[in-house]
N, C-alpha and C positions, 0 to 999 in steps of 0.2 A: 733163684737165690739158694736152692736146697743143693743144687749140684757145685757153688764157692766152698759152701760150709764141708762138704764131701771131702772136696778138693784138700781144704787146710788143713782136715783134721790127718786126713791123709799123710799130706806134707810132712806136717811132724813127724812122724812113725816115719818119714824116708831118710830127713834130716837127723834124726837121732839114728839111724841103723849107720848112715853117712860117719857118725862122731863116733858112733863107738866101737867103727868095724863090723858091723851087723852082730854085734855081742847085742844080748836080751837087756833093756831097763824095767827094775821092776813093775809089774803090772800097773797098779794103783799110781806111778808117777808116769809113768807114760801114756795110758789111757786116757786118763782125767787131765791130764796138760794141753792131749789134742782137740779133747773138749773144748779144754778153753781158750784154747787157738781159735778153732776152728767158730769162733763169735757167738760162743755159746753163752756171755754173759747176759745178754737179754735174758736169755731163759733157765740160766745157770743161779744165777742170783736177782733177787732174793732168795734163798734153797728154799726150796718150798717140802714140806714133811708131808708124807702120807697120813693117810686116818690113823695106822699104829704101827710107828715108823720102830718101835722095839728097842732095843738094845745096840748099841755100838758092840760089832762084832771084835776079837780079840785078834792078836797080832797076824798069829799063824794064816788068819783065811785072804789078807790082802798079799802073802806071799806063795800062793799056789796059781797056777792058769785058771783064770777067769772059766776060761771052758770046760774046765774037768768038772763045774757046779751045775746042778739043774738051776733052770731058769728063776727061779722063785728068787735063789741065791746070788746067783750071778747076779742079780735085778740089785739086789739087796747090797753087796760087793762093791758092785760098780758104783753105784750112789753114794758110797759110805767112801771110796777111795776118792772121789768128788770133795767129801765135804773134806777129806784129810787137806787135798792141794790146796781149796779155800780157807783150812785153818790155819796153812802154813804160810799162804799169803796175808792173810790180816793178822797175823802172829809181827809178821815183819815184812813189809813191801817190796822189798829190795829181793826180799828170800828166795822165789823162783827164777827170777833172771843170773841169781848167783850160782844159783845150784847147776842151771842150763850151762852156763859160762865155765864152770867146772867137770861138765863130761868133756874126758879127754879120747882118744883111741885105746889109752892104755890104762885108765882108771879104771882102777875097783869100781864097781857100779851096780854092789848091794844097796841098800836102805841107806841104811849107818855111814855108808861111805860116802853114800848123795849128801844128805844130812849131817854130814858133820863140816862144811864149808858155812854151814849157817848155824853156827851152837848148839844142835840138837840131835835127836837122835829119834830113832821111826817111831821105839815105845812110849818117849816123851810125846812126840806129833799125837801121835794114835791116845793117848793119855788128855791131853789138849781136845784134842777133839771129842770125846768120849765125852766130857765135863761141857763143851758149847751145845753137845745133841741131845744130852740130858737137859739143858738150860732151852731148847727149840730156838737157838740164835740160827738167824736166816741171811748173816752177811750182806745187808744192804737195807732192809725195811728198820734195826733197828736202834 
């Protein structure tokens, strides 16, 4: 079972390099989407928060390579770009199949530009979500 989820999560990253010409999507919507391709909502949701899960980090860290952070960070990043794509799905359901359905080869394929096919924009999302991880909403238990 551990080497399908591999596979999907995979997939994605091949399929998005496929759409956009092997142009970059940002981090936080690429990563956390193969996540959740890849049948990670058993374990994706309900979000489960650590002992002290802190503060919702600010715009600038989900727009750098994941890898240029130490672990601790990147741990912290990765999770936190998670809960963005879950806030952007129960923000509006349609929202990530729209946003996918508008990478083109040629599209802009900053934040702003993903985000703006579904009325919003990264600092709103990141604002949004900031407000559900202060509140410890777990997308599914509540």
């Amino acid at each position: 079972m551990h080497i399908r989820s591999v596979l999907r999560h995979e997939l994605v990253h091949a399929l998005f390099s496929q759409m956009t010409g092997a142009r970059p999507l940002p981090n936080w919507f690429d990563e956390c989407l193969a996540q959740l391709a890849s049948n990670c909502n058993k374990s994706c949701t309900p979000f489960s928060f650590g002992f002290n899960p802190g503060d919702f980090l600010s715009d600038e860290f989900f727009h750098k390579p994941f890898s240029s952070y130490n672990q601790f960070l990147a741990h912290k990043v990765y999770n936190q770009s998670l809960y963005l794509v879950l806030t952007l799905d129960a923000s509006n359901r349609g929202a990530l199949q729209t946003v996918v359905e508008n990478i083109k080869i040629d599209s802009p394929l900053d934040s702003n530009a993903l985000l703006q096919h579904v009325d919003t924009n990264f600092s709103e999302l990141r604002k949004n979500a900031a407000g559900l991880w202060r509140k410890g909403y777990t997308f599914g238990a509540n």
